[in-house]
MIBA-257917 format. One line per field, with one value per residue: x, y, z of N, C-alpha, C, O, CB in turn; residue number from 1; residue in one letter. Coordinates in steps of 0.1 Angstrom, whole numbers, plus 5000, padded with zeros to 4 digits. Glycine has a CB too. Example, Ala and Ser with C-alpha at 12.3 -4.5 7.8 and 13.67 -1.06 7.14 Angstrom:
BEGIN
n.u <- (5132,5128)
n.v <- (4943,4978)
n.w <- (5078,5071)
ca.u <- (5123,5137)
ca.v <- (4955,4989)
ca.w <- (5078,5071)
c.u <- (5132,5129)
c.v <- (4967,5000)
c.w <- (5078,5079)
o.u <- (5142,5134)
o.v <- (4967,5011)
o.w <- (5085,5080)
cb.u <- (5113,5141)
cb.v <- (4955,4994)
cb.w <- (5090,5057)
num <- (1,2)
residu <- (A,S)
END
This chain:
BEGIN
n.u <- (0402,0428,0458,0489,0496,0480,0458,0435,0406,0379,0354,0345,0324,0316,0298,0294,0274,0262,0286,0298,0313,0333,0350,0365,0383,0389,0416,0423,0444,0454,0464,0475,0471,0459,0463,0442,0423,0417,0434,0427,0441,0434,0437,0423,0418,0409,0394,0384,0348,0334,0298,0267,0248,0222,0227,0245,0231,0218,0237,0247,0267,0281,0297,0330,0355,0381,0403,0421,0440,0447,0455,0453,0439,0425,0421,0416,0402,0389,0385,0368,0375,0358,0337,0320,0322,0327,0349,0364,0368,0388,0387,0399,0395,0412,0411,0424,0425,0411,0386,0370,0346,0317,0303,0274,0283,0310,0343,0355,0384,0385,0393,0392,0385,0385,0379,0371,0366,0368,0355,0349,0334,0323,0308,0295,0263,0254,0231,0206,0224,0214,0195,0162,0142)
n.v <- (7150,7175,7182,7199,7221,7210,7213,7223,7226,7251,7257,7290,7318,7354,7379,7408,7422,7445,7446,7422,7395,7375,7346,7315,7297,7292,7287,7267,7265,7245,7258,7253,7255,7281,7301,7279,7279,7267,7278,7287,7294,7311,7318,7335,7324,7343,7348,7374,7373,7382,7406,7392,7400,7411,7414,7437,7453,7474,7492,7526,7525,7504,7476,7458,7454,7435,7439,7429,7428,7414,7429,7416,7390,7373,7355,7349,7323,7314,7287,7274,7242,7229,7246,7238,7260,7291,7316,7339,7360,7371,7391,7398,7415,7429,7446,7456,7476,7479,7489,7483,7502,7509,7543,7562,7554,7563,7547,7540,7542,7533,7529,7510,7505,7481,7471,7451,7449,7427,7417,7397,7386,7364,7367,7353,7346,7363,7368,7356,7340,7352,7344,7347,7360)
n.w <- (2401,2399,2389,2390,2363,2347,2319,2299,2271,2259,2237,2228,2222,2219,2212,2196,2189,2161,2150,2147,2159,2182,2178,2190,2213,2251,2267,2295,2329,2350,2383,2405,2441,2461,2493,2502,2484,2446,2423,2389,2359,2328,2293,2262,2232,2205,2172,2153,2139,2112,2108,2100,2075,2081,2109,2105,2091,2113,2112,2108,2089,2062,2068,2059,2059,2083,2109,2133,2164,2194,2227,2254,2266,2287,2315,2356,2378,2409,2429,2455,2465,2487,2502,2467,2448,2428,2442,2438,2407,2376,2349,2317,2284,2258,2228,2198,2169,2132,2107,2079,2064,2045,2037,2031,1999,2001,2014,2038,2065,2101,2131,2160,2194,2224,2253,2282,2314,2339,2377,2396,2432,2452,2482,2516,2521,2555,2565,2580,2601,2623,2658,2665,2694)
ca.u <- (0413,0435,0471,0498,0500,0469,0455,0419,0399,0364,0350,0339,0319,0316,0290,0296,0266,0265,0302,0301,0318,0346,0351,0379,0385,0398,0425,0423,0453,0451,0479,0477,0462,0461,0457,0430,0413,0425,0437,0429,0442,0430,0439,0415,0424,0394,0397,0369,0342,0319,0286,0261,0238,0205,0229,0253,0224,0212,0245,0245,0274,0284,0315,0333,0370,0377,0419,0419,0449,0445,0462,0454,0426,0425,0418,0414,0391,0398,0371,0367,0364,0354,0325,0316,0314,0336,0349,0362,0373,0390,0390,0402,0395,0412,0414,0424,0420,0404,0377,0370,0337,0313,0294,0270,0293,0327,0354,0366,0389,0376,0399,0384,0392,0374,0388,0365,0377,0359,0359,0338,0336,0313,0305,0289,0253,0246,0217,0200,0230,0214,0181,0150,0141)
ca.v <- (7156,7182,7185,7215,7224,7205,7217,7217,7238,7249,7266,7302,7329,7362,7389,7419,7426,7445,7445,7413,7379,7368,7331,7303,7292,7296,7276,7266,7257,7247,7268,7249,7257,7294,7299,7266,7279,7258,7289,7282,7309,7309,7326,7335,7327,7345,7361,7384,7371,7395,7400,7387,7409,7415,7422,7448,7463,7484,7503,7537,7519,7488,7473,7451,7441,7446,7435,7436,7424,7412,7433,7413,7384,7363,7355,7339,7318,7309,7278,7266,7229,7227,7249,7235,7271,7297,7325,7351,7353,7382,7387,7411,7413,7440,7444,7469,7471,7488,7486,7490,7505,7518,7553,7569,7551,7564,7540,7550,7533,7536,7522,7507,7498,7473,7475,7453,7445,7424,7415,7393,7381,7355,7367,7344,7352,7355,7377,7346,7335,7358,7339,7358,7358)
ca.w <- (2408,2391,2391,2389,2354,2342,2311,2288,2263,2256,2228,2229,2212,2222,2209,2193,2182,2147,2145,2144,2171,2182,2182,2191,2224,2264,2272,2309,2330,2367,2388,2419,2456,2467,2506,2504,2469,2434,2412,2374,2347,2314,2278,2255,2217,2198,2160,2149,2129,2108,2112,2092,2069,2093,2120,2101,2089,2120,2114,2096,2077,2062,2075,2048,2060,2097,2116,2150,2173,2210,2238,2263,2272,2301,2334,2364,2388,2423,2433,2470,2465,2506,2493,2456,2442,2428,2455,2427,2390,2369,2335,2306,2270,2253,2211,2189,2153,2124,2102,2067,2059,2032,2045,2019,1986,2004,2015,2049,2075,2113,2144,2172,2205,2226,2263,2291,2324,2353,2390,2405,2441,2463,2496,2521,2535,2566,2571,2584,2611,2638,2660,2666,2707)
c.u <- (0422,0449,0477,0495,0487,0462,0438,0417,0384,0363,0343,0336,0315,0307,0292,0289,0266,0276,0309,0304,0331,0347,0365,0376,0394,0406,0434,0436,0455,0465,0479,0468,0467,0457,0443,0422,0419,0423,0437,0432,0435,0435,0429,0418,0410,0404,0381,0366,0332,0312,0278,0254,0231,0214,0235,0242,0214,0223,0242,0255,0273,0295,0316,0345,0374,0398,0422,0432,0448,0455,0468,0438,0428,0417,0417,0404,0399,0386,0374,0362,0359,0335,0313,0315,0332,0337,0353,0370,0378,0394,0394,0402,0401,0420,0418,0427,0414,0399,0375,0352,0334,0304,0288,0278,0305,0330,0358,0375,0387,0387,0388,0388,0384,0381,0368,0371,0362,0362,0347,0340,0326,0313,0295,0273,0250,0237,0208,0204,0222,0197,0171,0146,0121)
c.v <- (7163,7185,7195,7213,7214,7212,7214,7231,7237,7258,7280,7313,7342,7374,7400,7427,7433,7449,7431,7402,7381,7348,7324,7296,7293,7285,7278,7258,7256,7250,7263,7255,7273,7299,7292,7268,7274,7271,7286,7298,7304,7324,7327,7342,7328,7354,7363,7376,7385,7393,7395,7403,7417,7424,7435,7456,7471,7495,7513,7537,7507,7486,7460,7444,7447,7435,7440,7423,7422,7416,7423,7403,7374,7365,7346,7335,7308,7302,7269,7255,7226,7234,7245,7250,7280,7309,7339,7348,7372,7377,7401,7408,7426,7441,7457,7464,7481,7480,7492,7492,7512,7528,7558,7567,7556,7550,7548,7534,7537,7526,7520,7502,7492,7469,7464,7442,7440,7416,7408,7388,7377,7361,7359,7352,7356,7362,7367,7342,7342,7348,7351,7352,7358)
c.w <- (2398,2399,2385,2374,2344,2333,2300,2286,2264,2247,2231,2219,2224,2214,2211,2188,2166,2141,2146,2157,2169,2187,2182,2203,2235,2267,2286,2312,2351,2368,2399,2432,2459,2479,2505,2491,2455,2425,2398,2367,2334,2303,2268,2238,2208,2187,2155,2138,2123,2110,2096,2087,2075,2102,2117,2096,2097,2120,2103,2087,2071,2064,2065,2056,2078,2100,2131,2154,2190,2221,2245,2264,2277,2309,2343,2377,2396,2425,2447,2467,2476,2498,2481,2451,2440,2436,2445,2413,2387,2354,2327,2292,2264,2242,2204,2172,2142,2116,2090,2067,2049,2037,2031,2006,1987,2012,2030,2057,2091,2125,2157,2182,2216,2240,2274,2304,2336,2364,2392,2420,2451,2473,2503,2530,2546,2574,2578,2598,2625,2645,2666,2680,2708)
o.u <- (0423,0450,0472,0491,0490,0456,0432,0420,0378,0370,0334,0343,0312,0316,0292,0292,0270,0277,0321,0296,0338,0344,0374,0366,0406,0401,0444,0440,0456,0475,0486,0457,0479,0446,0432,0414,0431,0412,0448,0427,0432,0435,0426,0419,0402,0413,0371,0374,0325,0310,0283,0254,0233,0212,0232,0245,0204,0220,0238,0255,0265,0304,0306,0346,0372,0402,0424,0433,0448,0463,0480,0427,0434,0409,0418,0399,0408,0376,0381,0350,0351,0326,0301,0303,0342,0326,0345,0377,0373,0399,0393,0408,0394,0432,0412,0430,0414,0401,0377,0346,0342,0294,0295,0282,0313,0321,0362,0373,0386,0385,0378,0395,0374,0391,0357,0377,0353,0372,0336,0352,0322,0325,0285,0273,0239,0235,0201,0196,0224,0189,0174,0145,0115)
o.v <- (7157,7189,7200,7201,7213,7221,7204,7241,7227,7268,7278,7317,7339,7380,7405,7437,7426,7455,7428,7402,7386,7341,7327,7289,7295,7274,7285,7248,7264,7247,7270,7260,7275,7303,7298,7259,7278,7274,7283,7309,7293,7336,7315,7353,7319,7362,7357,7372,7393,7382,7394,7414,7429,7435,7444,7468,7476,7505,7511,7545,7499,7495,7453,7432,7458,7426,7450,7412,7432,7408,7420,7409,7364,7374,7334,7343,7300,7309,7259,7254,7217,7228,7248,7253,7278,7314,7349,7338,7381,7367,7412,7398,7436,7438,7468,7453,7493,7468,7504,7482,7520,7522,7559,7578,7555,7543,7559,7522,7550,7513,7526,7492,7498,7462,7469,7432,7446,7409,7412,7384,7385,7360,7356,7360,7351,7363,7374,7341,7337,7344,7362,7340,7356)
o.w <- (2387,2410,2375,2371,2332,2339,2297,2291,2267,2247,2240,2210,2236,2207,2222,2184,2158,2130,2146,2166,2160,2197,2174,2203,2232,2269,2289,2305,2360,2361,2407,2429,2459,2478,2507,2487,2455,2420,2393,2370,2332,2305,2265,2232,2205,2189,2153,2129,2128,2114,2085,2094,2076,2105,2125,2095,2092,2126,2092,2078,2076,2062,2062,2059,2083,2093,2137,2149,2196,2224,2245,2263,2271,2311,2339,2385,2394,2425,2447,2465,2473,2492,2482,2449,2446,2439,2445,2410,2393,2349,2331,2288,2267,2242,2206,2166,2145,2116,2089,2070,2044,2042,2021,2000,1978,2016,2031,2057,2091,2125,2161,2180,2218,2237,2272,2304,2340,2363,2390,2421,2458,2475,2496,2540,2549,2586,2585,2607,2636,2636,2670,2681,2718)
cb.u <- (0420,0428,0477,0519,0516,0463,0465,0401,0404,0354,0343,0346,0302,0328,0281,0302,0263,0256,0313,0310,0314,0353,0342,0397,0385,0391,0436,0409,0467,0443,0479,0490,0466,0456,0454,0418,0409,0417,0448,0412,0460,0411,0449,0407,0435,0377,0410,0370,0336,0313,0276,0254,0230,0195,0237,0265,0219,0206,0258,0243,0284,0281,0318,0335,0389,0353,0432,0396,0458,0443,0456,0458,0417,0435,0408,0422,0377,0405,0367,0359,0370,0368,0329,0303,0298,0337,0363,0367,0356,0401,0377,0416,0380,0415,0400,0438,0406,0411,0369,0379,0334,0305,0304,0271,0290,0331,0365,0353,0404,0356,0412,0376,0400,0369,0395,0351,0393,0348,0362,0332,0344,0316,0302,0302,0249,0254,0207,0201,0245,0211,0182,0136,0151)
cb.v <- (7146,7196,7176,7216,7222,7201,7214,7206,7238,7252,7260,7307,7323,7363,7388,7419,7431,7452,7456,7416,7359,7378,7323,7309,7285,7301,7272,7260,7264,7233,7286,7253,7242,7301,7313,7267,7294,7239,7294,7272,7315,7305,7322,7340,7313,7354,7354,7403,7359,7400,7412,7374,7404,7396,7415,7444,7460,7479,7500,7551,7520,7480,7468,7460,7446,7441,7444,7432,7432,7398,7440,7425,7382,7362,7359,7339,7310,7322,7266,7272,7215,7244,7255,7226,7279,7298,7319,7365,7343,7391,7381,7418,7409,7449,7437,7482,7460,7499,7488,7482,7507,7510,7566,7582,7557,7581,7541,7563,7531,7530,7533,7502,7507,7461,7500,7451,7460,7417,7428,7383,7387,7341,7379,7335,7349,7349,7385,7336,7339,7382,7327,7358,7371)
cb.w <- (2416,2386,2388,2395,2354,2352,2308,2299,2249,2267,2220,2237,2202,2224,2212,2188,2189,2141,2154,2135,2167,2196,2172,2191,2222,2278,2260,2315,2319,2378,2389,2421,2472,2460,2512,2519,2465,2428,2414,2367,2342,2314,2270,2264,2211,2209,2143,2143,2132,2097,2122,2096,2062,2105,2129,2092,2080,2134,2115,2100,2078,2049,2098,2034,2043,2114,2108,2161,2171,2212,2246,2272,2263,2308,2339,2366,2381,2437,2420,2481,2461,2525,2490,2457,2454,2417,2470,2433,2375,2376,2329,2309,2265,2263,2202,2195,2155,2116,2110,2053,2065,2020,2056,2022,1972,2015,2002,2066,2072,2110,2150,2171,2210,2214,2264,2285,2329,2351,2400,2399,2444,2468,2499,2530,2537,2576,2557,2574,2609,2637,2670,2652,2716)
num <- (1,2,3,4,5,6,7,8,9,10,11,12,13,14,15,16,17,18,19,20,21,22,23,24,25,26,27,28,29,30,31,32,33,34,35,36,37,38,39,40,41,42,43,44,45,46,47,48,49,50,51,52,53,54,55,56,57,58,59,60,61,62,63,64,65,66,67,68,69,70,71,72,73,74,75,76,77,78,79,80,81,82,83,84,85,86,87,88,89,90,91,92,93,94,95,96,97,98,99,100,101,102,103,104,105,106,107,108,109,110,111,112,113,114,115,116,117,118,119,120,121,122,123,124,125,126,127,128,129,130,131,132,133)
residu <- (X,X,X,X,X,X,X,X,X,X,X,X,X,X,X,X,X,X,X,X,X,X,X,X,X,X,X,X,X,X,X,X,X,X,X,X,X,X,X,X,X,X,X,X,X,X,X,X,X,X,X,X,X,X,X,X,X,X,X,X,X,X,X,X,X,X,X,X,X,X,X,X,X,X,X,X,X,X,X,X,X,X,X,X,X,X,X,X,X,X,X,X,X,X,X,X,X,X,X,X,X,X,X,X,X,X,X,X,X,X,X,X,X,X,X,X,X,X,X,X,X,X,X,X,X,X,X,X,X,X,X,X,X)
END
C-alpha cells in the first residue's frame, strides 16, 4: 500500500550510443489518487558518462571531454490499481552541453542538445465485446 508523499529509487542507464550514457537514478514519489488512478512523479538524476573506445569509434571524431546540464527530466505514471496495469505515463529528458572533440588532429568544441519528450496511453480493447449471430 502507498501513502501521500511516499518515496523510493531505482537505478538507471540510458544509451547514447557513440556519445556515450547517462547513468544515476529516478527518484519515484507517489502523489496520491487522481480521479481513481494512484499518480506517481518521478525525477531523473543522470550525469553523462563517456563512451567507451569501440563505441566512440564509429564517429568521424573522437570526443574527449564532454559538460552537459539537465533542463528538464521527469515524469509521470498514472496506474489503475482496479486494473493491475498502467493507464498513461509522460516523460521528458532534455540536456544541453558541449563537447570537446579531436577532428583530423584539430581541437574543436561542438554543443549539443538532446531534447526527447513522450506520451503514452492504454486504451482498453474491445474489438472482441460485440457477439457474432
Amino acid at each position: 500500500t502507498l501513502n501521500a508523499n511516499d518515496r523510493w529509487q531505482q537505478p538507471l542507464t540510458h544509451s547514447w550510443g557513440p556519445l556515450g550514457s547517462w547513468k544515476g537514478q529516478a527518484d519515484y514519489r507517489y502523489d496520491g489518487e487522481d480521479d481513481g488512478l494512484n499518480l506517481v512523479v518521478y525525477k531523473l538524476n543522470l550525469n553523462h558518462q563517456p563512451p567507451d573506445a569501440q563505441a566512440a569509434g564509429t564517429l568521424p571524431f573522437q570526443p574527449s571531454d564532454a559538460t552537459f546540464q539537465t533542463e528538464k527530466a521527469g515524469g509521470m505514471i498514472l496506474f489503475d490499481r482496479r486494473r493491475g496495469r498502467v493507464e498513461r505515463a509522460a516523460e521528458t529528458f532534455h540536456v544541453r552541453g558541449t563537447m570537446e572533440i579531436n577532428l583530423l588532429g584539430q581541437k574543436a568544441s561542438i554543443g549539443i542538445v538532446e531534447q526527447q519528450d513522450f506520451q503514452l496511453r492504454i486504451y482498453e480493447n474491445r474489438l472482441g465485446a460485440h457477439s457474432h449471430d
